[in-house]
DRENKE-93679 format. One line per field, with one value per residue (C-alpha): x, y, z; residue number from 0. Coordinates in Angstrom, 2 decimals. Each point is the difference from the previous one (the first is absolute). Example, Ala and Ser with C-alpha at 12.3 -4.5 7.8 and 13.67 -1.06 7.14 Angstrom:
c1 <- c(12.30_1.37)
c2 <- c(-4.50_3.44)
c3 <- c(7.80_-0.66)
i <- c(0_1)
This chain:
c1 <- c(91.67_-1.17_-3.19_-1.54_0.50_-1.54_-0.80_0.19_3.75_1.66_1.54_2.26_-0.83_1.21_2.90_2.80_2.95_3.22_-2.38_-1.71_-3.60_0.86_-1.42_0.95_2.08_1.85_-2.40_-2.01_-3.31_-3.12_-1.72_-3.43_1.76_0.85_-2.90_0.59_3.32_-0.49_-2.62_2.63_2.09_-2.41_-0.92_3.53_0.35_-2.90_2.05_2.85_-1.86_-2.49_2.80_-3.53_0.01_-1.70_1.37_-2.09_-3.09_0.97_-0.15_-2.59_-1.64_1.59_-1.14_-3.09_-0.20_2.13_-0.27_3.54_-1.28_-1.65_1.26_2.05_0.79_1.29_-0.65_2.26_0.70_-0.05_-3.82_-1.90_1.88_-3.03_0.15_-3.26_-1.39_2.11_-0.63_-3.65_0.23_2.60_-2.28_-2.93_2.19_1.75_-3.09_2.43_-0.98_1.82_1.61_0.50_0.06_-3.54_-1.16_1.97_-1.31_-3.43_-1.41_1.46_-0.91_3.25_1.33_2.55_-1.94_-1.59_4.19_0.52_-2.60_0.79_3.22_-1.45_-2.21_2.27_1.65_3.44_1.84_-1.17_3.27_1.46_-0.54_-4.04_-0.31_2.05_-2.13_-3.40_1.00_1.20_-3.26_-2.04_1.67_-0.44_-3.82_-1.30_-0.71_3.53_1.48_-2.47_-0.73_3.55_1.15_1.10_1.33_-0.38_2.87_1.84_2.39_0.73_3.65_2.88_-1.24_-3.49_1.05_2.79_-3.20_-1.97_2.06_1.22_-4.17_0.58_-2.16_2.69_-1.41_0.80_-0.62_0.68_-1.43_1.53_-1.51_2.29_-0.42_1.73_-0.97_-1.57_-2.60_-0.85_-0.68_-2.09_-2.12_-0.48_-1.48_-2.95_-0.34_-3.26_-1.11_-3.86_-0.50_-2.43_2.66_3.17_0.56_2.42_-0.66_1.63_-2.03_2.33_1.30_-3.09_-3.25_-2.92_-2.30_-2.69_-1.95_-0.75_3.86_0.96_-2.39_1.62_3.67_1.64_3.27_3.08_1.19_3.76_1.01_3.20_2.15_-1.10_0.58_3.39_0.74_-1.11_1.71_3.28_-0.61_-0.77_3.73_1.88_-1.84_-0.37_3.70_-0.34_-2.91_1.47_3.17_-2.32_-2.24_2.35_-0.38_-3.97_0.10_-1.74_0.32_-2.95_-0.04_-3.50_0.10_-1.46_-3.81_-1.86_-0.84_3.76_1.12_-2.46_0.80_4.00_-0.96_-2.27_2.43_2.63_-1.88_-1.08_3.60_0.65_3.38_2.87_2.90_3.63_1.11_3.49_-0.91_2.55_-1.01_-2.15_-0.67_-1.72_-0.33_-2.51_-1.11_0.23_2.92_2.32_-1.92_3.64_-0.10_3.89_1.39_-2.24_1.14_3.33_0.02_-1.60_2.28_2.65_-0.73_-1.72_2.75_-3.32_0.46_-1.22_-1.62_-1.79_-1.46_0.85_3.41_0.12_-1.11_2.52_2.74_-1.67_0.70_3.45_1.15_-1.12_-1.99_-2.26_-3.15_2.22_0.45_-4.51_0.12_1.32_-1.90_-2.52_2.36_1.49_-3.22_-1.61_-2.55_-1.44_1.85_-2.59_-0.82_1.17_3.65_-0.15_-0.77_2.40_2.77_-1.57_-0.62_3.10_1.55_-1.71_0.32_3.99_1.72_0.40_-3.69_-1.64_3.35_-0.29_-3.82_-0.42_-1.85_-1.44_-1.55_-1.12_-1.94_-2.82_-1.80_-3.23_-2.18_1.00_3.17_-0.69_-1.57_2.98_2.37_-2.47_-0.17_3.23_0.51_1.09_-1.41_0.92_-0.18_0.05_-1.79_-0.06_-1.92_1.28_-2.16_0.78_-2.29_0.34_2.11_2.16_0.88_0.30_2.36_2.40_0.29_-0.38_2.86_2.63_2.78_3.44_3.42_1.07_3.24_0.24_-3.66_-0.68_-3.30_-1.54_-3.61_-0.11_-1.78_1.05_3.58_1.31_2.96_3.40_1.59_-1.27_2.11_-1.62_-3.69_0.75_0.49_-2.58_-2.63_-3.89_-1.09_-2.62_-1.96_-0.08_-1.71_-3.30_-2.16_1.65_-0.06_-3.89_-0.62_2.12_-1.87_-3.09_0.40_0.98_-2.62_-2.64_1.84_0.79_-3.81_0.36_3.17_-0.92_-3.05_2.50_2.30_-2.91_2.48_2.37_1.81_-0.77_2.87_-0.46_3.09_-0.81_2.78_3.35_1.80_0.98_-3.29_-1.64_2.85_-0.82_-3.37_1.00_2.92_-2.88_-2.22_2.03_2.04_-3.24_-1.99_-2.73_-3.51_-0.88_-2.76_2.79_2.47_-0.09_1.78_3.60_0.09)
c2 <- c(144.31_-1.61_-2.67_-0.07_-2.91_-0.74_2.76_2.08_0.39_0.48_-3.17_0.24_-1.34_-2.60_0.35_-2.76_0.60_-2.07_-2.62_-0.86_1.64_3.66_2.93_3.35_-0.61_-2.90_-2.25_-3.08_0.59_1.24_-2.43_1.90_-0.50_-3.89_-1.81_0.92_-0.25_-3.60_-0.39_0.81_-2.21_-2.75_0.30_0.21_-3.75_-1.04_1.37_-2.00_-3.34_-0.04_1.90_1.31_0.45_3.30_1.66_2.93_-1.76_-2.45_2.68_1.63_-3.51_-0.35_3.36_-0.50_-3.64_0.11_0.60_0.58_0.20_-2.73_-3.13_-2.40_-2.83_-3.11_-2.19_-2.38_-3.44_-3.15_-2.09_0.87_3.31_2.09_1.24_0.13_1.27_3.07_0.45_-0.34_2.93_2.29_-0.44_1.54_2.46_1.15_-0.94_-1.72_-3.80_-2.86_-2.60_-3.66_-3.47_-0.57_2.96_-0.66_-3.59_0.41_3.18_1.27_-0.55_0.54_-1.44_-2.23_-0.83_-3.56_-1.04_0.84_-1.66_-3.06_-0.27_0.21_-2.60_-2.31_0.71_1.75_2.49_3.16_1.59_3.09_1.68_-0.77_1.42_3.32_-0.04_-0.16_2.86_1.93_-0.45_0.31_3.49_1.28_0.46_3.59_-0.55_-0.80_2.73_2.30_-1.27_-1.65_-3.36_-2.34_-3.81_-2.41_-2.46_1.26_-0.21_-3.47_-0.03_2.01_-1.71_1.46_3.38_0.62_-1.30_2.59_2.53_-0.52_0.36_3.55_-1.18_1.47_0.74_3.10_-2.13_-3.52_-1.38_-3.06_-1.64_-2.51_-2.37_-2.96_-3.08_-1.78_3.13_-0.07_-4.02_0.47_2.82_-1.89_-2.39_2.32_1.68_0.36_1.69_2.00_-1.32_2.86_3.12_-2.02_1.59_-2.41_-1.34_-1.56_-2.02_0.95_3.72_1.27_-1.53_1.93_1.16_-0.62_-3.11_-0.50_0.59_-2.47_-2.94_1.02_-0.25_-2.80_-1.05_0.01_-3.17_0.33_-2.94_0.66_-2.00_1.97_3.10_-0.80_-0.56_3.35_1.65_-1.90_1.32_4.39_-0.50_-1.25_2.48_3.41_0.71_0.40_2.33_1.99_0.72_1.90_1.73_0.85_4.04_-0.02_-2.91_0.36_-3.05_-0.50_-2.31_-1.88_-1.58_2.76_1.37_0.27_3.57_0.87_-1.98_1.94_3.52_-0.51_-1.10_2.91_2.63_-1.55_0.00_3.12_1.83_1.34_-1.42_1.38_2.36_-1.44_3.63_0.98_3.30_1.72_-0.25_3.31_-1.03_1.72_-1.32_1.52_-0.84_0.98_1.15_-2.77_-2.61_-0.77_1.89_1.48_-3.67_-1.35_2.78_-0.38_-3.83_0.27_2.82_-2.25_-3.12_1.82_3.07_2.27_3.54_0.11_3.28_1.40_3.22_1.38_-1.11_1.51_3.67_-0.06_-0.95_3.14_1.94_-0.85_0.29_3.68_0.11_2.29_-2.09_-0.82_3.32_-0.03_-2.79_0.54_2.20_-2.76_-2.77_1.95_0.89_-3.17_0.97_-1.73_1.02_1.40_-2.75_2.30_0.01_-3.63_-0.75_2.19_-2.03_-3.25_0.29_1.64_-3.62_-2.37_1.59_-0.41_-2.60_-2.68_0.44_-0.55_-2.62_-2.42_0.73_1.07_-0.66_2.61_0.68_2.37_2.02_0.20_0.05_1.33_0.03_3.40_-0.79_-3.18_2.01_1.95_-2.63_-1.08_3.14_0.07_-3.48_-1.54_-3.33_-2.81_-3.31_-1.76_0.99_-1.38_0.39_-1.05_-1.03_0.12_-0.19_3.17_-1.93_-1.49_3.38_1.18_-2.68_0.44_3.84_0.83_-2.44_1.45_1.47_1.85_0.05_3.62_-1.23_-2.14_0.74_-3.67_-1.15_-2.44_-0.92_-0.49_-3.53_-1.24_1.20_1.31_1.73_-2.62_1.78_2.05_3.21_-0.22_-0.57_3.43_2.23_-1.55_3.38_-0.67_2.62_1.93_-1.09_-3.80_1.31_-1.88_3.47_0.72_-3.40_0.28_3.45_-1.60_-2.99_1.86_2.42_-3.33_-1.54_2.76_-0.07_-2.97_-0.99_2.60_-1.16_-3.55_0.99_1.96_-2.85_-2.49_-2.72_0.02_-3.00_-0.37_-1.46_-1.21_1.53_-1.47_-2.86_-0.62_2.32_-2.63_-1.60_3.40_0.70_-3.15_0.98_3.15_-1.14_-2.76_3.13_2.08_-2.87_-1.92_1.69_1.98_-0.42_2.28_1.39_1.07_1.81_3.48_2.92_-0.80_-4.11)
c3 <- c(137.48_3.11_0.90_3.01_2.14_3.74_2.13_-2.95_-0.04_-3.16_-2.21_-3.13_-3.22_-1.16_-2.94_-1.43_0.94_-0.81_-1.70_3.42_1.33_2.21_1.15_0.03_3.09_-1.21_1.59_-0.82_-0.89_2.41_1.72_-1.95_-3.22_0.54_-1.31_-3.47_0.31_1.31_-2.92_-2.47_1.20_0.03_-3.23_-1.48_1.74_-2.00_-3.37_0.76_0.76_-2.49_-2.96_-1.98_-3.61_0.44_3.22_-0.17_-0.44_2.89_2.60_-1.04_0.63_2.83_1.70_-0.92_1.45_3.01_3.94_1.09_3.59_0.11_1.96_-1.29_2.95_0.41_3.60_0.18_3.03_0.42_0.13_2.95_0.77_-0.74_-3.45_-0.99_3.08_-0.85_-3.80_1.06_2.56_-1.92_-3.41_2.22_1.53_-3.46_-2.53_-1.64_-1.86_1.73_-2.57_1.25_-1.24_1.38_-1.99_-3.06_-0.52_1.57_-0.77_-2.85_-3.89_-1.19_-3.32_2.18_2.71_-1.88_-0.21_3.03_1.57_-2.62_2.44_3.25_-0.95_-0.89_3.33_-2.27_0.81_-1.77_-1.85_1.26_-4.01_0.40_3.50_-1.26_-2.93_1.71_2.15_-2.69_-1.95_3.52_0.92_-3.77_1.30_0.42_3.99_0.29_-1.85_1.59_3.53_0.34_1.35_2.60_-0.92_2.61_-0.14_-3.42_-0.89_1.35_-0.86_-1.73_-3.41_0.61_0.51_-2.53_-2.48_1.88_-0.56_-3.46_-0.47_1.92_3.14_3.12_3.02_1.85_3.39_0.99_3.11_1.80_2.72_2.07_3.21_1.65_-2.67_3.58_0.50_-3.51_-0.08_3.08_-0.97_-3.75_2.17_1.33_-3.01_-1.67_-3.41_-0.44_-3.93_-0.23_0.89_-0.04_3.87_2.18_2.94_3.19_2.79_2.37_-1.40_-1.36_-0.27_-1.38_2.11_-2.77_0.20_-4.02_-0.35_2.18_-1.52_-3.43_0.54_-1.25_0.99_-2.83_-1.65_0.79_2.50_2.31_-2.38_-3.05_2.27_0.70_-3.54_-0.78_2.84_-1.60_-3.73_1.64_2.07_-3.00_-2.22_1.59_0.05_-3.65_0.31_2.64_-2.26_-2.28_1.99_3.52_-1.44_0.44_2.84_3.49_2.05_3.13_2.67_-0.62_3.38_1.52_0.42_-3.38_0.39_0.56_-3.20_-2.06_1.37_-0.58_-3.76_-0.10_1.10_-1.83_-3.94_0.47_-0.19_-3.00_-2.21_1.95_-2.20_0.49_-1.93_1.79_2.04_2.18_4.10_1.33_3.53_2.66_3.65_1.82_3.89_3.69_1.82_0.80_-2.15_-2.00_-2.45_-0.37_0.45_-2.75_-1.75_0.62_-0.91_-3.22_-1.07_0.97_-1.59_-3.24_-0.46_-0.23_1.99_3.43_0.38_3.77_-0.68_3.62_-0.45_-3.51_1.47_3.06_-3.16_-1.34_2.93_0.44_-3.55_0.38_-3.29_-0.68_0.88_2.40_1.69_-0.27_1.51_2.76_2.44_0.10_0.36_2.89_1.48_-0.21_-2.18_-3.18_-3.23_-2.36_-2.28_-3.66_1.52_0.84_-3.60_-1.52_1.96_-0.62_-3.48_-0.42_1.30_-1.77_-2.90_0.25_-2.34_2.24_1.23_-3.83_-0.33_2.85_1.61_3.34_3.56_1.42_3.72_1.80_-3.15_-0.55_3.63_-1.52_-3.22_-0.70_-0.07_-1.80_-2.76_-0.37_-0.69_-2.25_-2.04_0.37_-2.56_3.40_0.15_1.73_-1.64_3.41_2.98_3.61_2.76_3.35_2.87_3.66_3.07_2.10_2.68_-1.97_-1.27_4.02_0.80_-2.95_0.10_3.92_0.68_-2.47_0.79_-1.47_0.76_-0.28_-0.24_-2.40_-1.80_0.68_0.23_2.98_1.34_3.77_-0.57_-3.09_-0.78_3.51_-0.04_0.49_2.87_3.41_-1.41_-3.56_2.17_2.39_-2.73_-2.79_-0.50_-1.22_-2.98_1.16_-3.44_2.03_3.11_0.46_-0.54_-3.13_-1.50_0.64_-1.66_-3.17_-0.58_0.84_-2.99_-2.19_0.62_-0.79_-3.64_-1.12_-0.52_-2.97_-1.14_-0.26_-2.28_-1.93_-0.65_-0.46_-1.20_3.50_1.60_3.22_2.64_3.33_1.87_2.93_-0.51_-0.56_-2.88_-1.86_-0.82_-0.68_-2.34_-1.29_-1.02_-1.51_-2.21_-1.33_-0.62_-2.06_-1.65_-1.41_-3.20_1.16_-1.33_-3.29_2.03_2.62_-2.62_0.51_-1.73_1.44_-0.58)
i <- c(0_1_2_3_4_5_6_7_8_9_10_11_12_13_14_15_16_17_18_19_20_21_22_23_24_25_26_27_28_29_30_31_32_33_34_35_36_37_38_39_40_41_42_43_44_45_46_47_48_49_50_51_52_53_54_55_56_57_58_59_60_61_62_63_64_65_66_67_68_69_70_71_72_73_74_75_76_77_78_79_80_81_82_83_84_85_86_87_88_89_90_91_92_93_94_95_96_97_98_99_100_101_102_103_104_105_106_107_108_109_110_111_112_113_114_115_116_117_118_119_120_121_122_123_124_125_126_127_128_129_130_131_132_133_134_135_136_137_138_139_140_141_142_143_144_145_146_147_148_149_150_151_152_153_154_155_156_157_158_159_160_161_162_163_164_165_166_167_168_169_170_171_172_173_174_175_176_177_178_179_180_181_182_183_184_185_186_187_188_189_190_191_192_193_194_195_196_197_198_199_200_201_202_203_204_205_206_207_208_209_210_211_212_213_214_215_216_217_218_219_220_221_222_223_224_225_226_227_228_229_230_231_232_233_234_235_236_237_238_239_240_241_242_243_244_245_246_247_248_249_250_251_252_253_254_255_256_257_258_259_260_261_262_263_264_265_266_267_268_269_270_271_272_273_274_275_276_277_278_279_280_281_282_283_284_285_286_287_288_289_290_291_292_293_294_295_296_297_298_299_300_301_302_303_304_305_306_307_308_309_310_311_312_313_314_315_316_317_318_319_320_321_322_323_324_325_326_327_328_329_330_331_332_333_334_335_336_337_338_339_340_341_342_343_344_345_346_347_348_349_350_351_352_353_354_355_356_357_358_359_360_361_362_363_364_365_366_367_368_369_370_371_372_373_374_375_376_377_378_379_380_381_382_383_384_385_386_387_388_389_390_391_392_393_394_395_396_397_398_399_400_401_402_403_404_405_406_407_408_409_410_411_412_413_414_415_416_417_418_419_420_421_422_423_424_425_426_427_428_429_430_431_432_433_434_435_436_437_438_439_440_441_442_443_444_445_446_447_448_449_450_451_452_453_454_455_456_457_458_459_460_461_462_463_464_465_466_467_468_469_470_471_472_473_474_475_476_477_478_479_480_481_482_483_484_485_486_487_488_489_490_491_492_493_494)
């Protein structure tokens, strides 16, 4: 049984297997099929925090009741860092209701709010149990559950949020604006609050343009002193915090323009909860001639003991093994002509089907160079986890491959400019490949570039690497990108 998934390719079902979620491949589930997976999940995290009397009854409740997509956010940083200026902007953005102090002691009716308040007014510290409690009782409401939310400021400290989260409030995202203590006393300074939409303000930063905004903004009764104190109490504090939440964390510089600020938050809250399931490495490399390709290959498969597969390399191995695809093969190979893409696949799949292929993983380049072949591996249940596309302005490409040369001696590789040849007898005798002539190299990267268009709708969820740069910075990037968990919206049928 197969689901469709994009483009209207076939998807396995999902089955359990070995106690975790599969699908009929071995793989984790479709990214189609994740939301109720994810929904499950959430709901059996509800079960063990709340221990109902009547299971069966909760979640029927709870299905009922509950928007597992909605948001659930927590902006974080020190005073004056900008923190409500966000949660304003991402609430309109996400439709989601914005929880703060302000709110919980000014607008709300809530059963706690006339303690609470009894605190503040006699200038006390309100204790961390009443804040988690109002928040609790505050995010019980059906906009909440419905809508979703975002607290301002909360959890103050690691007290806060273990309370929080014995309650079962956890975030899936936690925002945390930072800047240098000095910026942050200096823009406090400027500050200015609109009592009727709670917008900030700066006189020097940004000033409404409005003219009945600007005669209503007051400025905030927190002197530099007071500021400093609080400044002291977020430092000693956040460590605490930042112990419980570093999985869901995203930390942004807030000394930078507004509009930047907001669309880094933005970006980040709206990926989904990333998987940290164990999968075993599918990676495909894709890009122009002479964009790196083999030694990224070659490096990974090093370092990660996966199998570094090159599909042109794999047919000449073909060839000279004398197989019987082998002996197909051949003529073309010989000839210079394309091998027809059923006896590529035969060879290929053959491959990574082998034991230390489905064992160790592999990297593979040089396959597929088109959508049609793409859709064969892809019928073919041969799906990379990983992909990569790299990027390489047309004369970068000219330099590298013109410029190389070979040893026929000694099979050595050299490049005229940036590895020359150590001695005048090695230089005489280096040969170009007629594949590195400058009209060939054109023709090449001409035909990739009319098909990778199609190929990077096809793999919609691609890396992309600038290869324009040292190796060991772009292999860098790409060890980060297959090391790290990928998004659940990102697992396909082979992570």
């Amino acid at each position: 049984m197969v689901a469709k998934g994009g483009h209207g390719r076939p998807r396995p079902v999902v089955a359990a297997v070995g106690g975790r979620l599969r699908g009929a491949t071995g793989a984790l589930p479709a990214p189609a099929e994740l939301p109720a997976v994810l929904k499950i999940l959430n709901m059996l995290e509800e079960l063990l925090i709340h221990k109902p009397e009547d299971p069966i009854q909760f979640m029927i409740e709870h299905l009922k009741q509950h928007n597992d997509d909605a948001p659930r956010i927590c902006i974080l940083g020190p005073p004056a860092s900008g923190k409500t200026t966000m949660a304003i902007r991402l609430c309109k953005h996400l439709d989601a209701i914005r929880i703060s102090q302000e709110t919980l002691l000014s607008k709300e009716t809530l059963a706690l709010t006339k303690e609470a308040k009894a605190y503040k007014e006699r200038k006390q510290k309100i204790p961390n149990a009443l804040w988690a409690n109002l928040i609790r009782e505050r995010l019980s409401n059906v906009d909440c559950i419905k809508q979703g939310w975002i607290l301002e400021g909360f959890p103050e400290n690691q007290e806060q949020a273990r309370l929080l989260q014995s309650s079962g409030i956890i975030p899936r995202h936690v925002v945390v604006l930072y800047a240098a203590d000095t910026m942050l006393i200096e823009r406090n300074s400027g500050k200015r609050l609109d009592p009727l939409t709670e917008e900030v303000y700066h006189t020097t930063f940004d000033w409404p343009s409005d003219v009945q905004v600007q005669q209503r903004l007051v400025k905030p009764d927190l002197s530099e002193e007071e500021m400093s104190k609080q400044l002291l109490e977020y430092h000693r504090n956040f460590p605490g915090v930042f112990q419980i939440y570093q999985k869901i964390l995203r930390s942004i510089n807030a000394d930078q323009p507004c509009v930047d600020v907001i669309s880094q938050a933005l970006t980040y809250v709206q990926t989904q909860p990333r998987s940290a399931a164990p999968f075993t490495p599918h990676i495909l490399f894709c890009g122009p001639p002479g964009s790196g390709k083999s030694l990224q290959a070659a490096l990974i498969a090093q370092k990660y003991d996966v199998v570094n597969i090159c599909c042109g390399q794999l047919l000449k191995e073909a060839v000279a093994d004398k197989t019987k695809l082998g002996e197909l093969v051949k003529p073309y190979i010989d000839n210079g002509y394309p091998v027809p893409d059923n006896m590529v696949m035969k060879i290929l799949e053959r491959r990574l089907n082998a034991p230390d292929c489905m064992a160790k993983g592999w990297v593979l380049r040089g396959f597929p160079r088109d959508i049609e072949q793409a859709e064969r591996l892809q019928k073919a249940c041969i799906i990379p986890n990983r992909v990569f596309f790299f990027n390489l302005p047309y004369e970068s490409i000219i330099e590298r491959l013109s410029q190389r040369r070979i040893d026929p001696v000694t099979g050595e590789r050299y490049h005229t400019t940036l590895r020359p040849a150590p001695t005048p007898k090695i230089q005489a005798r280096l040969k170009q490949n007629p594949r590195d002539k400058e009209d060939n190299i054109k023709k090449r990267v001409d035909t990739y570039h009319r098909n990778v268009r199609d190929l990077q709708e096809f793999y919609e969820d691609a890396f992309y690497v600038n290869a324009d740069q040292d190796p060991y910075p772009i292999f860098e990037f790409i060890e980060s990108c297959i090391i790290k968990p990928l998004p659940c919206k990102k697992l396909n049928a082979s992570n």
